[in-house]
Each structure stands twice: as structure tokens, then as C-alpha cells.
N, C-alpha and C positions, 0 to 999 in steps of 0.2 A: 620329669616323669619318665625320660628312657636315661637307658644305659646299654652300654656297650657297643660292639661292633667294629671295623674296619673301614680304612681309607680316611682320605682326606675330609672328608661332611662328617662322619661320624668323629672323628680324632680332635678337629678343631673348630669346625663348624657349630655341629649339636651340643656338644658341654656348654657355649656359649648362650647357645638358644633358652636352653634346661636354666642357666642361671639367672637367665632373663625373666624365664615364664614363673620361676618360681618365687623369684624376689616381692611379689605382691603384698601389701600388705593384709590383705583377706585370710591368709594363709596364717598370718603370724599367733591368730587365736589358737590356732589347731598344734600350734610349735607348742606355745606356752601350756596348754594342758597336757598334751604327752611327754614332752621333756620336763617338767616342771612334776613329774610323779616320778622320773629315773629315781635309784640312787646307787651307791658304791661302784663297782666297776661298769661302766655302760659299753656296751660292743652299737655302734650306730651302723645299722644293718644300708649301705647307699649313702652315705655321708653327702656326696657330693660336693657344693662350695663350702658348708658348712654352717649354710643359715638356722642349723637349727644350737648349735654351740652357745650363742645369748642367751639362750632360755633354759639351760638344764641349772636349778638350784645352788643349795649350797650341800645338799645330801650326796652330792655329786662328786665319788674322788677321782675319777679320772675316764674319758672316753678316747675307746678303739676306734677310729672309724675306717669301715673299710670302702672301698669302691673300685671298678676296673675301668674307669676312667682316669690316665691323669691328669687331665688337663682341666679335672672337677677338684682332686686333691690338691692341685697347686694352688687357685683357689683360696680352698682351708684353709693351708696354711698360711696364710696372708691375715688370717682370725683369732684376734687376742681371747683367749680363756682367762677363769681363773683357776684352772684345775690344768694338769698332764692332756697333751691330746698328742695319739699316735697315730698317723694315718698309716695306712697300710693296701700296698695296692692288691684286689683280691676281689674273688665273686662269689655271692653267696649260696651254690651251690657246695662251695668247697669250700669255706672258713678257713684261713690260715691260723687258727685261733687254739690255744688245747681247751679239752673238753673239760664242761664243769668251773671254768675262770671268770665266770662273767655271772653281775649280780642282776642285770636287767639289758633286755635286750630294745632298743628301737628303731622303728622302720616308718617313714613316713614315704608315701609315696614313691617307695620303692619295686613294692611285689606287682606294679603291674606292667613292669619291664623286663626282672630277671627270667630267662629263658626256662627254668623249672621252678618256680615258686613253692610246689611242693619240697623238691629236695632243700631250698633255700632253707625254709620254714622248719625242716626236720635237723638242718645244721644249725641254725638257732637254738633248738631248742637242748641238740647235744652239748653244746659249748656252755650252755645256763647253769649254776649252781644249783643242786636242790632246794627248793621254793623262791626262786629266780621267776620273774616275769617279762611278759612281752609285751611292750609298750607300742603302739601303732595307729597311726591313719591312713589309710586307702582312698582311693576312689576304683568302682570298679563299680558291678552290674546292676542296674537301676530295678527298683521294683515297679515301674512302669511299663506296660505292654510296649508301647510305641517306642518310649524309650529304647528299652532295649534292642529290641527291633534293627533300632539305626545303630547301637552299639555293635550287632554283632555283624549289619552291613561293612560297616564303616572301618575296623580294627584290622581287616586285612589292609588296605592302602596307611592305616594310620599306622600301623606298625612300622611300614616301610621309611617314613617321614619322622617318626617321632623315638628314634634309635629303641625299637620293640616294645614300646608302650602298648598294651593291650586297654582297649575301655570298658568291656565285658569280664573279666574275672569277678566270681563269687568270693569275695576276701573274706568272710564268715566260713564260709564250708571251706576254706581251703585252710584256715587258721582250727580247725575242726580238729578237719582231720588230719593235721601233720601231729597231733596227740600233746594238743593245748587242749584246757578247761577254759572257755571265755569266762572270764567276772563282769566286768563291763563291758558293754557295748551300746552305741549310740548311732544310729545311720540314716543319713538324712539328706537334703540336699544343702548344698552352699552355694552362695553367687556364684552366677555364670553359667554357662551353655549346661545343660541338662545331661548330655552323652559326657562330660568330662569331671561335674563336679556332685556324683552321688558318693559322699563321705563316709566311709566305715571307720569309728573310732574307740579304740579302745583299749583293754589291760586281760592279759591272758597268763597263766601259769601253765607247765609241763606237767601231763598226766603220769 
């Protein structure tokens, strides 16, 4: 759930952690519905190890992945496909990607670590081909008073620990307004600690 950063803990430390935490298999339901609706060119908005590469289809001709870790994209590439996979080291404020090339875009617990999630969100949506979608799950701000509450305590020190993982981001309002139309959304909780696993999942198009 983080990305980026500097020095020694973040460079070789944290990618390791992130590969740990994410490998669960709780997680792998939320893989197979979001990557399992990709299809044609997929841009994989945090790639990261690449857990999510087993579950994209057969609609599937080839995914981008990008991430500004590499020690996540090494990883990857160690992950048999059956389609092209490009890693590409890169952040998603800035897409190394041309606009318009990409048939669907996915992000899975990624926007609640990149440093502007808005601009992320609006480079996705440049890079999409007209009627191109945004495939995604999040965790981010609980609709729980208390909840949140310890969310928005807690996100300063967990940022510091969790390479800028935010627990409080509105992934609805921020997928809003970077000038997506949500189609589906589903948001709820999933096993586990309440401040880390309120899920936003769903499929959005470019307005």
C-alpha cells in the first residue's frame, strides 16, 4: 500500500514489507474481479510485485505496468504472463505513457500512497482511449465516525512507516472529480483492522 521515497528502508526495506503485506490471500478476491473486467491494452496504474498479473483474462492483450519502485518491478518481472508485460519505472503523477494508448486503466491499492492522487487520477485518464475505463480498489475513508476519527489521527505517523500510505483518502470524491463517471461501485469493509480495510471497488469511464 506505499510507494516511493528515499534511503535505505524505503529502497529495500519497504518494497519488501508491501510484498509481504500484500501477498494475502483475502486480497486475491478483489484481484480477480478488477483484473478479470480489464481488457486490450491495460496501463496497471503501482504494479508493484505483480500480484495482480494471474488474474487479468484472456480479453487481455498486453499490460503496462508502471511503479517508482524498483525493487517492486524486479519482483514482476520474475512473473510468468500469458500476454506482453512492460514494466516501466514511473509515477503516476506523470505517466510516461502517450495519451489516448491505453484501453483500461487499473489501480489497486495504489492511490492511497501516490503523493497527488488527484494529478495521478487525471494522468490516467489522459493516457485512456475514448470510452476506455478505470478499473480499481482502494482502501481509504471509513464511513464510520470513530473510524475515521483514528484514520485521520493515525495517517500522519502511518505515512512515515508505511512509504506515504494515507488511511483517510475519499477514493469516491477523488475518482469524481479527476472527471471520471463512476458505473460501479461497491464499498464496504474486508477482513481486518477497520482504519486499513474499508474497500472502494469499482469501474469508472472518462467524462
Amino acid at each position: 500500500m506505499g510507494r516511493g521515497g528515499t534511503g535505505f528502508y524505503q529502497a529495500y526495506i519497504l518494497p519488501r514489507l508491501i510484498a509481504l503485506a500484500m501477498r494475502t490471500p483475502e486480497l486475491n478476491r478483489y484481484r480477480a474481479r478488477v483484473c478479470g473486467a480489464a481488457t486490450g491494452r491495460v496501463l496497471e496504474l503501482g504494479i508493484g510485485p505483480g500480484f495482480n498479473l494471474p488474474f487479468y483474462g484472456p480479453a487481455v492483450r498486453e499490460v503496462v505496468g508502471v511503479d517508482p519502485a524498483m525493487a517492486l518491478l524486479d519482483m514482476a518481472r520474475h512473473r510468468d504472463a500469458a500476454f506482453p508485460v512492460e514494466l516501466v519505472e514511473g509515477v503516476g503523477e506523470a505517466l510516461p505513457i502517450e495519451s489516448e494508448s491505453i484501453d483500461t486503466v487499473v489501480c489497486t491499492w495504489t492511490l492511497c500512497s501516490v503523493p497527488d492522487p488527484g494529478r495521478a487520477l487525471a494522468d490516467a485518464r489522459r493516457v485512456l482511449r475514448p470510452g476506455g475505463r478505470l478499473l480499481f480498489c482502494e482502501h481509504g475513508l471509513a464511513p464510520d465516525a470513530a473510524v475515521r476519527a483514528w484514520q485521520d489521527r493515525l495517517t500522519p505517523v502511518w505515512r512515515q512507516i508505511a512509504g506515504g500510505c494515507h488511511l483517510n483518502r475519499p477514493i469516491e470524491t477523488l475518482v469524481r472529480d479527476s472527471g471520471f463517471q463512476v458505473e460501479t461501485l461497491e464499498a464496504a469493509y474486508a477482513r481486518g483492522p477497520k482504519l486499513l480495510t474499508y474497500f472502494y471497488t469499482g469501474s469508472a469511464r472518462a467524462m
